[in-house]
MIDOSE-1310 file (N, C-alpha, C; in nm, 2 decimals, decimal comma, always signed):
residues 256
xxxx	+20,59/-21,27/-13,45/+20,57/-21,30/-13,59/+20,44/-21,37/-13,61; +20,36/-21,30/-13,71/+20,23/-21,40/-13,72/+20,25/-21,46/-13,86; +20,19/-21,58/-13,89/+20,27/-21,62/-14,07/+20,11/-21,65/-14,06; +20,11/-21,58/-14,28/+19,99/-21,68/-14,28/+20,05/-21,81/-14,43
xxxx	+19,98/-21,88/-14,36/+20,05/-21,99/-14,49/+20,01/-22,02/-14,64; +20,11/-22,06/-14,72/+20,00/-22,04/-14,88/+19,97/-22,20/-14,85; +19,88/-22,26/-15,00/+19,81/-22,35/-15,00/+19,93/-22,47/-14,99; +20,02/-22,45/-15,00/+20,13/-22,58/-15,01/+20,15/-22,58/-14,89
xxxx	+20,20/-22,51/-14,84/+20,21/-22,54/-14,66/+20,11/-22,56/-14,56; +19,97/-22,53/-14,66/+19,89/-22,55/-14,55/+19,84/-22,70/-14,58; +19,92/-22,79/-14,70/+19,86/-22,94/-14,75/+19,99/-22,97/-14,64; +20,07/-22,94/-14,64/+20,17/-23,01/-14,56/+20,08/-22,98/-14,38
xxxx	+20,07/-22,86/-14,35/+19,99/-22,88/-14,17/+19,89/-22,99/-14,18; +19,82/-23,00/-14,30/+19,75/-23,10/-14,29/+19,76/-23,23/-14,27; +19,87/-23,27/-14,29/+20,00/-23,39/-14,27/+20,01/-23,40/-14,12; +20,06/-23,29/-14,08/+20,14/-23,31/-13,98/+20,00/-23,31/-13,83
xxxx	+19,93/-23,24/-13,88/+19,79/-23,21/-13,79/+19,75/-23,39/-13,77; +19,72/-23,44/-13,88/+19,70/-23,58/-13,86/+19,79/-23,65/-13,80; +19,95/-23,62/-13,81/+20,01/-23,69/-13,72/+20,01/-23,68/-13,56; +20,00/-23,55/-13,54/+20,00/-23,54/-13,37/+19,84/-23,59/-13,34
xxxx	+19,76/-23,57/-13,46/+19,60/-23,64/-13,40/+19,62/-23,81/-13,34; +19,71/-23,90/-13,41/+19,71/-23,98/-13,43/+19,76/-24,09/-13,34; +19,88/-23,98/-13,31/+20,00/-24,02/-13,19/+19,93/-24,03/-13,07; +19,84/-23,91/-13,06/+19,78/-23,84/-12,92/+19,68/-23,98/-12,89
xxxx	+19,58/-24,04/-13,00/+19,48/-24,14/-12,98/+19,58/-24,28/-12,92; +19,67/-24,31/-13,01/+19,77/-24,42/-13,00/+19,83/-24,42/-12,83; +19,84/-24,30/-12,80/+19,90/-24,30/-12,68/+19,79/-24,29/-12,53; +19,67/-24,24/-12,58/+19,56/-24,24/-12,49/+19,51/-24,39/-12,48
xxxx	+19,50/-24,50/-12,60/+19,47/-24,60/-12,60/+19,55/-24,70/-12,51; +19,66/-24,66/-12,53/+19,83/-24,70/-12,40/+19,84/-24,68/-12,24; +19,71/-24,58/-12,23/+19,80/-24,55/-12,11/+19,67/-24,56/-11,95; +19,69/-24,68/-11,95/+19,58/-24,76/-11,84/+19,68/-24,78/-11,71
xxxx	+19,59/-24,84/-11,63/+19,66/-24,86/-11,51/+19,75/-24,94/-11,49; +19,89/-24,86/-11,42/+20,01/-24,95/-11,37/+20,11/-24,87/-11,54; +20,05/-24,77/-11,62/+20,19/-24,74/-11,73/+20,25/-24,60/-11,67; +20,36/-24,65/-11,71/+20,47/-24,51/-11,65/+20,46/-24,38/-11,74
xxxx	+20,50/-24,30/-11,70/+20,52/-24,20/-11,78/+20,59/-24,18/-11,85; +20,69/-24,26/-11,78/+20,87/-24,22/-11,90/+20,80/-24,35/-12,00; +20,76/-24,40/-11,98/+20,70/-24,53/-12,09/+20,62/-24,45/-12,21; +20,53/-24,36/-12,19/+20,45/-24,26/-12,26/+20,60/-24,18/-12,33
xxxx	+20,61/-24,13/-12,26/+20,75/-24,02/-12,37/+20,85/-24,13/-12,45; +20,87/-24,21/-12,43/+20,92/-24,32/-12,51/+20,85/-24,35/-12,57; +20,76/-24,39/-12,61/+20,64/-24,47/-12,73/+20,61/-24,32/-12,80; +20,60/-24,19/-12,78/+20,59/-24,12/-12,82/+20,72/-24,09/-12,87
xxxx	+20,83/-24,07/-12,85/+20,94/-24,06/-12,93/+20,95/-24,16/-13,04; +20,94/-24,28/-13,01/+20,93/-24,34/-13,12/+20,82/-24,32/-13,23; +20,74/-24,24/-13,19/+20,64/-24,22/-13,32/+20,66/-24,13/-13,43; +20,71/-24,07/-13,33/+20,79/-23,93/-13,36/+20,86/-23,93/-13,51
xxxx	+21,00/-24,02/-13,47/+21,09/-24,03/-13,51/+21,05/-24,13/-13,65; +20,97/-24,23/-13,60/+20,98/-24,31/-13,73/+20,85/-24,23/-13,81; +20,76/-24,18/-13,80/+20,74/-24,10/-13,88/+20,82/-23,97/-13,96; +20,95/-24,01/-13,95/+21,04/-23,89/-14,03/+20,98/-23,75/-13,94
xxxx	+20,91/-23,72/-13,85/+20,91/-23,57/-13,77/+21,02/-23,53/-13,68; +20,99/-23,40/-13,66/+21,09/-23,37/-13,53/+20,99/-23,31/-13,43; +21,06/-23,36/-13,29/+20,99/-23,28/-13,19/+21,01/-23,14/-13,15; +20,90/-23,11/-13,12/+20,89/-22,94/-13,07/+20,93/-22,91/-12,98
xxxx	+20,98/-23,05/-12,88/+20,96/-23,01/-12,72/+21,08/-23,05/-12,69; +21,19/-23,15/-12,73/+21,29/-23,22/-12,70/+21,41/-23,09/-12,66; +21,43/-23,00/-12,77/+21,54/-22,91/-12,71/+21,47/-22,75/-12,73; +21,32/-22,74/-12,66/+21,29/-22,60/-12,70/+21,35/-22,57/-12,49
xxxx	+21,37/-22,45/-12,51/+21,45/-22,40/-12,39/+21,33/-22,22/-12,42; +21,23/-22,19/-12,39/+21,19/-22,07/-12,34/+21,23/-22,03/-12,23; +21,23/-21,88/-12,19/+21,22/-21,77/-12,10/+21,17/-21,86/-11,95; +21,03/-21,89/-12,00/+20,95/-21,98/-11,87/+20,99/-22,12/-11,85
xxxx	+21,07/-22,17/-11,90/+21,10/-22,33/-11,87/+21,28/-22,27/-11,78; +21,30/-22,42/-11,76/+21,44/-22,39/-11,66/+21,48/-22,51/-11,79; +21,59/-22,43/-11,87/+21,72/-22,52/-11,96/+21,61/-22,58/-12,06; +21,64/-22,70/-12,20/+21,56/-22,77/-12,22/+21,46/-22,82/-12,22
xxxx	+21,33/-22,86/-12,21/+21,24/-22,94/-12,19/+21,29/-23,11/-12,15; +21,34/-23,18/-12,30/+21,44/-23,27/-12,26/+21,36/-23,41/-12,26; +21,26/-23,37/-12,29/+21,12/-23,51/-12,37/+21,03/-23,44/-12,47; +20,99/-23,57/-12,51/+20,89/-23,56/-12,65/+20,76/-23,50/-12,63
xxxx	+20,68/-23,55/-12,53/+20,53/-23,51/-12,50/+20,55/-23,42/-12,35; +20,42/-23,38/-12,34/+20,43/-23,30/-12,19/+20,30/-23,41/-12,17; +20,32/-23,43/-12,01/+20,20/-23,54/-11,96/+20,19/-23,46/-11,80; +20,05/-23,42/-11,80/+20,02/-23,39/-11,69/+19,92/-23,43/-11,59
xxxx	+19,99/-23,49/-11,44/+19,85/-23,57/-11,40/+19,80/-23,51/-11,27; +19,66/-23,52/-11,31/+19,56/-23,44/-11,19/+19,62/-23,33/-11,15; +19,68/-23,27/-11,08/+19,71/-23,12/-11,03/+19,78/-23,01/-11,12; +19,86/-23,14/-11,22/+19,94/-23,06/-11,32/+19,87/-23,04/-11,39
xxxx	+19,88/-22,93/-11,50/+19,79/-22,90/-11,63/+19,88/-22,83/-11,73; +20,03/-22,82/-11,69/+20,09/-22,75/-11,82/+20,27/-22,79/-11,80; +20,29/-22,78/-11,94/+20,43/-22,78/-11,92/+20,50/-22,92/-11,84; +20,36/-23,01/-11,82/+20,42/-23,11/-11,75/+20,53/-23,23/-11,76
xxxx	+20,65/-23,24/-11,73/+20,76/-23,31/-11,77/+20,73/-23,42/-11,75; +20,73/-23,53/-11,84/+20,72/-23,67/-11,75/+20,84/-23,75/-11,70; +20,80/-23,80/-11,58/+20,92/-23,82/-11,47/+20,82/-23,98/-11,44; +20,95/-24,05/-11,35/+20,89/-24,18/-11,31/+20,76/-24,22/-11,21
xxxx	+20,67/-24,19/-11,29/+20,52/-24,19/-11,25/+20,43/-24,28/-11,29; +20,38/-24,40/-11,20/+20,30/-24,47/-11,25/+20,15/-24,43/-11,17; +20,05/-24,48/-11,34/+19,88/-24,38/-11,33/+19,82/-24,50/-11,25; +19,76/-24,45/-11,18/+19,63/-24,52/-11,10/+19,49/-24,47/-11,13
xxxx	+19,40/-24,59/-11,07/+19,33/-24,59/-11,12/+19,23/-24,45/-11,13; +19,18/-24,39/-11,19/+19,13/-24,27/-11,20/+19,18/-24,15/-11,15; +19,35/-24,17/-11,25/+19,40/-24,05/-11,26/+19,34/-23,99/-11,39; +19,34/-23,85/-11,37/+19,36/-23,73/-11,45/+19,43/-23,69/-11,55
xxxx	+19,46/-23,72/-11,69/+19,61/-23,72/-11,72/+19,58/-23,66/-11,90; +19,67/-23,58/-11,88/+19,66/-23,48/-12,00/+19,75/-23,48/-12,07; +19,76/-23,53/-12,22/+19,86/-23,56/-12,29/+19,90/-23,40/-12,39; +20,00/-23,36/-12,42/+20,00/-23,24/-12,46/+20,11/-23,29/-12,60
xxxx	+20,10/-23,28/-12,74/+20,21/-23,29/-12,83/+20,20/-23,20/-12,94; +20,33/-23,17/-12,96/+20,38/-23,09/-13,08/+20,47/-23,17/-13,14; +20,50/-23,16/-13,30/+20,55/-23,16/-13,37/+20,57/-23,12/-13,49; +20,65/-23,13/-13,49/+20,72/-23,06/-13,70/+20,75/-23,16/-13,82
xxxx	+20,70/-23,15/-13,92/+20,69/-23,25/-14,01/+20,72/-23,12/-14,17; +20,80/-23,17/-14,23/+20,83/-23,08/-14,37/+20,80/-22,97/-14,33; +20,84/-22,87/-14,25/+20,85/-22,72/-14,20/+20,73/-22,72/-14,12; +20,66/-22,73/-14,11/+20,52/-22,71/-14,04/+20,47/-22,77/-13,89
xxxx	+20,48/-22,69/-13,80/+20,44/-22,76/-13,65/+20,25/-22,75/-13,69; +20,22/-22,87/-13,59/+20,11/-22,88/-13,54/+20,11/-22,91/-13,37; +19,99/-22,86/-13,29/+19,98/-22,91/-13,14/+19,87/-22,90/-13,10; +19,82/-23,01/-13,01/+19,71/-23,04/-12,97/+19,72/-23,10/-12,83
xxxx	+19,65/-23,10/-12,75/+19,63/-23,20/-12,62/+19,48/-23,25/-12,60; +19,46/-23,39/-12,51/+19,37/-23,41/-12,47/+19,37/-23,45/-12,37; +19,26/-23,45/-12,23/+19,22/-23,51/-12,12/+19,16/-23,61/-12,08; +19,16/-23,73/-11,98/+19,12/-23,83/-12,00/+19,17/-23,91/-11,87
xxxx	+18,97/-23,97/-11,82/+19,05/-24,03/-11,68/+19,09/-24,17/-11,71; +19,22/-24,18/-11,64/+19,30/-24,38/-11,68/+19,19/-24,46/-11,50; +19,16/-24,54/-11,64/+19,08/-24,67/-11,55/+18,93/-24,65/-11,54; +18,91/-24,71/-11,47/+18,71/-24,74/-11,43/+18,68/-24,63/-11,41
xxxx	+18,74/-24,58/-11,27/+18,69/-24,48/-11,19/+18,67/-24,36/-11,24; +18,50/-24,25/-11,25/+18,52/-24,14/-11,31/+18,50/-24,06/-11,22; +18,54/-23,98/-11,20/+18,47/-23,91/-11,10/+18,38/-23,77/-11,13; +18,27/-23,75/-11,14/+18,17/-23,69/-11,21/+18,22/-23,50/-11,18
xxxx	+18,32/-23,49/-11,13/+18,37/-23,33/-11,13/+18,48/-23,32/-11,22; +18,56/-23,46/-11,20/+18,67/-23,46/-11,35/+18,60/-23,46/-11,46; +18,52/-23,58/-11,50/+18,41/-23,57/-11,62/+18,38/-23,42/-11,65; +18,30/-23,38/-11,53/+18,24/-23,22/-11,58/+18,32/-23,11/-11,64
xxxx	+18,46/-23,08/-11,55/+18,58/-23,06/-11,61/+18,66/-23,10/-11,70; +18,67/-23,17/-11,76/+18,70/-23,26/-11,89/+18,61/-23,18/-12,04; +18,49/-23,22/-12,00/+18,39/-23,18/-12,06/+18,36/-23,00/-12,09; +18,39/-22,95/-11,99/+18,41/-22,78/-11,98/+18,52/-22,75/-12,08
xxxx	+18,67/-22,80/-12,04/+18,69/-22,72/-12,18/+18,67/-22,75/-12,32; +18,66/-22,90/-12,37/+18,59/-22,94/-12,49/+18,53/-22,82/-12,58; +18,39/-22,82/-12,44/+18,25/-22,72/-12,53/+18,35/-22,62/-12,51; +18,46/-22,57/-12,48/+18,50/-22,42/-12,45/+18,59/-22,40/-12,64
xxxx	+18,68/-22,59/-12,62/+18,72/-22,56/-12,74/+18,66/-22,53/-12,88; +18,57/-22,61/-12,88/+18,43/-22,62/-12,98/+18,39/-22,46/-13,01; +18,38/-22,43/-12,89/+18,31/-22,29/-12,89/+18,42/-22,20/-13,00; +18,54/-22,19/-12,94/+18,63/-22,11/-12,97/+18,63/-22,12/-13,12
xxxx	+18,64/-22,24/-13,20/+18,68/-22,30/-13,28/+18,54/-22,25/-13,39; +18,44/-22,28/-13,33/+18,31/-22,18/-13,40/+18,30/-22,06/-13,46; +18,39/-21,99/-13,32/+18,41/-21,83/-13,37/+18,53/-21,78/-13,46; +18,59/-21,85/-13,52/+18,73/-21,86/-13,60/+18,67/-21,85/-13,73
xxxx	+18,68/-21,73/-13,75/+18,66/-21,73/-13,96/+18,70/-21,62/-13,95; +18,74/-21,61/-14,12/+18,83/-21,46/-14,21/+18,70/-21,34/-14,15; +18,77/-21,28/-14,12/+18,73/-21,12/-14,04/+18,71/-21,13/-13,92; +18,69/-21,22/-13,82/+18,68/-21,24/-13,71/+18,82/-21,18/-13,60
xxxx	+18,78/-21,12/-13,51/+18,91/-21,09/-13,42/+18,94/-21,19/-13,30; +19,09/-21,19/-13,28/+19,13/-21,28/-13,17/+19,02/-21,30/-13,02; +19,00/-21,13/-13,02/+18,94/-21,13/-12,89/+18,81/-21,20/-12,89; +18,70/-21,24/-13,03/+18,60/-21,31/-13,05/+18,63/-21,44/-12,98
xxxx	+18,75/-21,49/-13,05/+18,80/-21,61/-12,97/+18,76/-21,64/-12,86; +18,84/-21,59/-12,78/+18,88/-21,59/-12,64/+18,77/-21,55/-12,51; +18,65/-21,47/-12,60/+18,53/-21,42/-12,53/+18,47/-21,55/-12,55; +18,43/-21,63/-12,68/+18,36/-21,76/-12,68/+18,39/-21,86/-12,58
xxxx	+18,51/-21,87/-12,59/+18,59/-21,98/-12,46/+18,55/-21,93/-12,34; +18,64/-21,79/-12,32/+18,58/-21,78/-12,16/+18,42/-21,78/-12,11; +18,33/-21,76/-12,21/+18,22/-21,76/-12,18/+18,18/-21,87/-12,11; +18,26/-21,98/-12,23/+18,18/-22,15/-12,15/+18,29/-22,19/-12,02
xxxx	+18,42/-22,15/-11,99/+18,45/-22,18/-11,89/+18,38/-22,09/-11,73; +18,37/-21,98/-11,82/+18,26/-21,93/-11,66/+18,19/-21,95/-11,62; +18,11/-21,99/-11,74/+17,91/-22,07/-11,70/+17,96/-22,17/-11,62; +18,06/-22,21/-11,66/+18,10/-22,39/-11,64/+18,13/-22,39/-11,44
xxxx	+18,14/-22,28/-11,42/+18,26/-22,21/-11,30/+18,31/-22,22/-11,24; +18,43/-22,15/-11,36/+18,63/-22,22/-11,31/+18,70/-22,09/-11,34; +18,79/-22,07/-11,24/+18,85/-21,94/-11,27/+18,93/-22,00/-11,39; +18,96/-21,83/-11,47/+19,03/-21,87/-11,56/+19,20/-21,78/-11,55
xxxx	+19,26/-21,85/-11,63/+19,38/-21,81/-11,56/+19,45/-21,73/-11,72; +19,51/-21,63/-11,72/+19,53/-21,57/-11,82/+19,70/-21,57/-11,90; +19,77/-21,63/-11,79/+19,96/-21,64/-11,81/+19,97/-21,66/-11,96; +19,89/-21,83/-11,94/+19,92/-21,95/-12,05/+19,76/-21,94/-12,18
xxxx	+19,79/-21,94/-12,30/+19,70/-21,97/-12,40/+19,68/-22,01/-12,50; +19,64/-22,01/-12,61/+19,66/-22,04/-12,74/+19,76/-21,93/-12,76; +19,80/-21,98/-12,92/+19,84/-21,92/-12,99/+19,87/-21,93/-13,14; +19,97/-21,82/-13,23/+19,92/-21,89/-13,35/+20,09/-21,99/-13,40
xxxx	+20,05/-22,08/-13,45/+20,15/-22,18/-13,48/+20,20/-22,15/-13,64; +20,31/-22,20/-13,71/+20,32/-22,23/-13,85/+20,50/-22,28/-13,89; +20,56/-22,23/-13,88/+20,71/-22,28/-13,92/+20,76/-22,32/-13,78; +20,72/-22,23/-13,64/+20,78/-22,30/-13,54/+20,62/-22,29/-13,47
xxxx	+20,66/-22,38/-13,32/+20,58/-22,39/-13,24/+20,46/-22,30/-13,19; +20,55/-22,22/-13,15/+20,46/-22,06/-13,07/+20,52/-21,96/-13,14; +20,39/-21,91/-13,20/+20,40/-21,80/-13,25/+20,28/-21,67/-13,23; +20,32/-21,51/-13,28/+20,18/-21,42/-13,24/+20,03/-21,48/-13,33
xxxx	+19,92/-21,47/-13,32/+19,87/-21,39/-13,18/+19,88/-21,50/-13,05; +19,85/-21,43/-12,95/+19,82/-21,51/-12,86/+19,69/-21,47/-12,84; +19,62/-21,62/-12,76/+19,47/-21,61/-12,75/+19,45/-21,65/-12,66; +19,42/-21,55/-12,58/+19,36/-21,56/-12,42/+19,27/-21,64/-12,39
xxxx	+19,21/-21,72/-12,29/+19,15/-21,75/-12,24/+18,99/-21,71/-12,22; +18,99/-21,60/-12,21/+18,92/-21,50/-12,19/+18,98/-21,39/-12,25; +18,80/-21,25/-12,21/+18,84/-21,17/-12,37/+18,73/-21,08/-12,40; +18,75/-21,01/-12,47/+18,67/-20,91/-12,52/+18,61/-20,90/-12,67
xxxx	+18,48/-20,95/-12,70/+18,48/-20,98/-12,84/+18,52/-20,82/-12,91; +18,56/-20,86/-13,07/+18,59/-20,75/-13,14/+18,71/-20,63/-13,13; +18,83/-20,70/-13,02/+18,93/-20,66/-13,00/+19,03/-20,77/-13,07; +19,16/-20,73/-13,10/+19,27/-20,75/-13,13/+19,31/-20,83/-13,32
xxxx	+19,35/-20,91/-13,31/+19,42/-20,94/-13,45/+19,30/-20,96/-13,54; +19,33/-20,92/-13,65/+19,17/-21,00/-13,76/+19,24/-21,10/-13,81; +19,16/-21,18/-13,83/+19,17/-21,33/-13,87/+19,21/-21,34/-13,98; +19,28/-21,37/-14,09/+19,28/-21,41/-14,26/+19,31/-21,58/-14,28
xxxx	+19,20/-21,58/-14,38/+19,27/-21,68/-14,45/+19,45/-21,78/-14,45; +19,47/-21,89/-14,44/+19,62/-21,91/-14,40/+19,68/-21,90/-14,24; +19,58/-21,86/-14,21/+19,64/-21,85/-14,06/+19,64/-21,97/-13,96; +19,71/-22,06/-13,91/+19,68/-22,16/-13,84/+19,73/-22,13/-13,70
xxxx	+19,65/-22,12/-13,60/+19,61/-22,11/-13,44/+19,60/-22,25/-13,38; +19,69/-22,20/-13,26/+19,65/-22,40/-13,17/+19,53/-22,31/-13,01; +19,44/-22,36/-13,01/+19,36/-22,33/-12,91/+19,35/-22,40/-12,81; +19,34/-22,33/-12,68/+19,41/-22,47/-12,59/+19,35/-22,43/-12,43
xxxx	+19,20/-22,42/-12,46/+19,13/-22,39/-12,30/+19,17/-22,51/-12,16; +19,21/-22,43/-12,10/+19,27/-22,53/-11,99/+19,22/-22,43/-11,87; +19,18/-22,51/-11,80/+19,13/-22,48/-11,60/+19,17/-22,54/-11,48; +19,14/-22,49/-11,41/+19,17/-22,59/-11,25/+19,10/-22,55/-11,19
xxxx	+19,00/-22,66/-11,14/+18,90/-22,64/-11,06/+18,83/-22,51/-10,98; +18,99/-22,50/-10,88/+18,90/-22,38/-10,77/+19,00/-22,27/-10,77; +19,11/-22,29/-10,85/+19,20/-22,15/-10,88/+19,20/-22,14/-11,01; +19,31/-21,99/-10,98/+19,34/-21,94/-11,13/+19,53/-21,94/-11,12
xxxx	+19,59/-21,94/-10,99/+19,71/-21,95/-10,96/+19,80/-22,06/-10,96; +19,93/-22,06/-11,07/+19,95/-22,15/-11,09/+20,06/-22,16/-10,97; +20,17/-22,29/-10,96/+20,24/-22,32/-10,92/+20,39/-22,36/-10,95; +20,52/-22,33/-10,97/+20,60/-22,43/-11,12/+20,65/-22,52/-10,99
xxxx	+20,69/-22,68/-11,03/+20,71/-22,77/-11,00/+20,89/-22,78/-10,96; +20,98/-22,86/-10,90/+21,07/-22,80/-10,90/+21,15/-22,88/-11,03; +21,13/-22,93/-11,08/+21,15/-22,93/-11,24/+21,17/-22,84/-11,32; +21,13/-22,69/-11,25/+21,15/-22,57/-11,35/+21,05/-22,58/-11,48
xxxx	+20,97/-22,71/-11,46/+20,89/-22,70/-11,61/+20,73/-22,70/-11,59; +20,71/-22,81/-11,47/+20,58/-22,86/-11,48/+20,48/-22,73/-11,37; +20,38/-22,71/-11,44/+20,26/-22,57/-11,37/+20,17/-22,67/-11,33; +20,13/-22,66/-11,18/+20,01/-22,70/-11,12/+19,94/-22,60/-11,05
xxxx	+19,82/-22,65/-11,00/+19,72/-22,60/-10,92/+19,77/-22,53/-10,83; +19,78/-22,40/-10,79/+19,81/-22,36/-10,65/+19,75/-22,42/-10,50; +19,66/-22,49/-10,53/+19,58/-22,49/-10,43/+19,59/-22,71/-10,43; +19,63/-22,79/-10,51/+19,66/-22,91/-10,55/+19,52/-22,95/-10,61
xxxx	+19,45/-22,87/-10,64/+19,30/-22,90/-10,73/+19,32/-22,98/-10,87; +19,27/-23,07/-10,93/+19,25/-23,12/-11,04/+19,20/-22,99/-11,16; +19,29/-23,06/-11,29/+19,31/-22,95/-11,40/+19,26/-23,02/-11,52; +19,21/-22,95/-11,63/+19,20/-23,01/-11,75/+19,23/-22,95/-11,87
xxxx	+19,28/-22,99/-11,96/+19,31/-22,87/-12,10/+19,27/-22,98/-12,22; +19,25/-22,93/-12,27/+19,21/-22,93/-12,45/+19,20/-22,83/-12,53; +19,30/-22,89/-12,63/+19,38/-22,85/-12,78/+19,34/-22,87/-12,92; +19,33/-22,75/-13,03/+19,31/-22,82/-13,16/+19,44/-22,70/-13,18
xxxx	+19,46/-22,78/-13,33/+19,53/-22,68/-13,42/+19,46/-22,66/-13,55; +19,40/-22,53/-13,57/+19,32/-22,50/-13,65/+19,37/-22,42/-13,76; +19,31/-22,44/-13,92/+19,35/-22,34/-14,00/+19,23/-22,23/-14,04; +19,24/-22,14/-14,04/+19,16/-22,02/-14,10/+19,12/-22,04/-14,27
xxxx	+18,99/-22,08/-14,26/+18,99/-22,09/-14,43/+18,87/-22,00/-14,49; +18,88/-22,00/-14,61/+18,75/-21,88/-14,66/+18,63/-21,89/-14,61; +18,61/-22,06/-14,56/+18,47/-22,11/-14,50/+18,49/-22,08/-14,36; +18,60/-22,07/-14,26/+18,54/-22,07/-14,14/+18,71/-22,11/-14,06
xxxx	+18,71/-22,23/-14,02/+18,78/-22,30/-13,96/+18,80/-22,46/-13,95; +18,90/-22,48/-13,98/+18,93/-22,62/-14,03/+19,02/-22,67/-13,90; +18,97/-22,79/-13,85/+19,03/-22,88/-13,72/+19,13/-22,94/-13,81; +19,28/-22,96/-13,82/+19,39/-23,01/-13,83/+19,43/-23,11/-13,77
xxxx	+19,41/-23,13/-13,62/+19,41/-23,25/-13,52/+19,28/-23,31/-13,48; +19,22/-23,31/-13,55/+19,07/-23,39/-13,54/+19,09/-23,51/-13,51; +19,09/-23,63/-13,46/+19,10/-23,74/-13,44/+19,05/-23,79/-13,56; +19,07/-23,90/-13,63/+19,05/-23,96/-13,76/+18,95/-24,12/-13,73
């Protein structure tokens, strides 16, 4: 199903875009050395909830997950990069750690993630990777206006992830968001400009370039949920949720 949305639901994504921007900074600001993970899905539930939203993630149960998800946020550190469950995990100093949230607020999901090393320590290949998909998302996010095709997308992204050079892995990708979480199109990674969906007006897309260092093969965790590195390599992803407007593309989860 692809929806495009009229102007009243797209004032409400606007709502909700600011709220998962909000949560995501509030919880990046939280999570220094010696905080647990189940401590992050907790302070996130509560944002959740007292913001009057619902989570996207608490009872979604897909094809690819094993049963419920069964938490608020996905938190994935250093090897993990998707789907990551958080379990009793405390970060050290220059961990890797990728915060991933959805939510629904007055009918409308928004989702976003960001990357980010906890503590002093940076280590200048995480940085670089951190930074790779950013310009990847940027990039993507550039090529997003009325008449533009999906595959334009996904050619922009993969462009900057290959210069950058990180295999790219094609399972997991964007896609387009509106009444529920994941919805069509899906936006590859990589891509062929001037192939697949044309863009309109109303359409809101979550973009979400993610890599791991020296594969493209994932791994599932025995959690049934959390995707790492095949190889135990460090991963990074970054997310917007964007709307398609007569001018171009509008960031939803922009940090405020």
């Amino acid at each position: 199903m692809i929806e495009i949305l009229n102007p009243t639901l797209l004032t409400r994504a606007k709502v909700t875009g600011a709220l998962v921007a909000d949560i995501l900074q509030t919880l990046k600001s939280r999570c220094v050395v010696g905080t647990n993970l189940l401590d992050v899905d907790r302070w996130a539930k509560a944002m959740i909830l007292d913001a009057g939203a619902q989570s996207c993630y608490v009872d979604y149960a897909p094809s690819f997950g094993r049963g419920p998800f069964g938490h608020y946020i996905c938190t994935a550190v250093n090897d993990a990069v998707l789907h990551g469950r958080p379990y009793d995990c405390t970060l050290a100093d220059g961990d890797l750690l990728t915060l991933d949230l959805a939510v629904s607020q007055d009918g409308v999901a928004a989702d976003a993630a960001i990357s980010f090393l906890v503590g002093d320590v940076k280590p200048p290949e995480s940085v670089a990777m951190i930074d790779a998909t950013e310009r990847a998302l940027a990039a993507g996010i550039a090529a997003a206006r009325p008449g533009a095709r999906i595959g334009d997308l996904s050619h922009a992204i993969g462009t900057v992830l290959s210069e950058a050079g990180y295999p790219i892995n094609t399972e997991f990708g964007g896609h387009g968001i509106g009444s529920t979480m994941h919805q069509d199109p899906h936006v590859a990674n990589t891509g062929r400009p001037g192939r697949g969906y044309k863009l309109r007006p109303g359409l809101l897309l979550a973009l979400e370039p993610w890599v791991m260092a020296d594969t493209a093969e994932l791994v599932t965790d025995d959690d049934g949920w959390t995707l790492r590195s095949a190889t135990g390599c460090r991963t990074a992803h970054s997310e917007h949720t964007i709307a398609i407007t007569d001018d171009g593309a509008e960031i939803l989860t922009l940090a405020r």
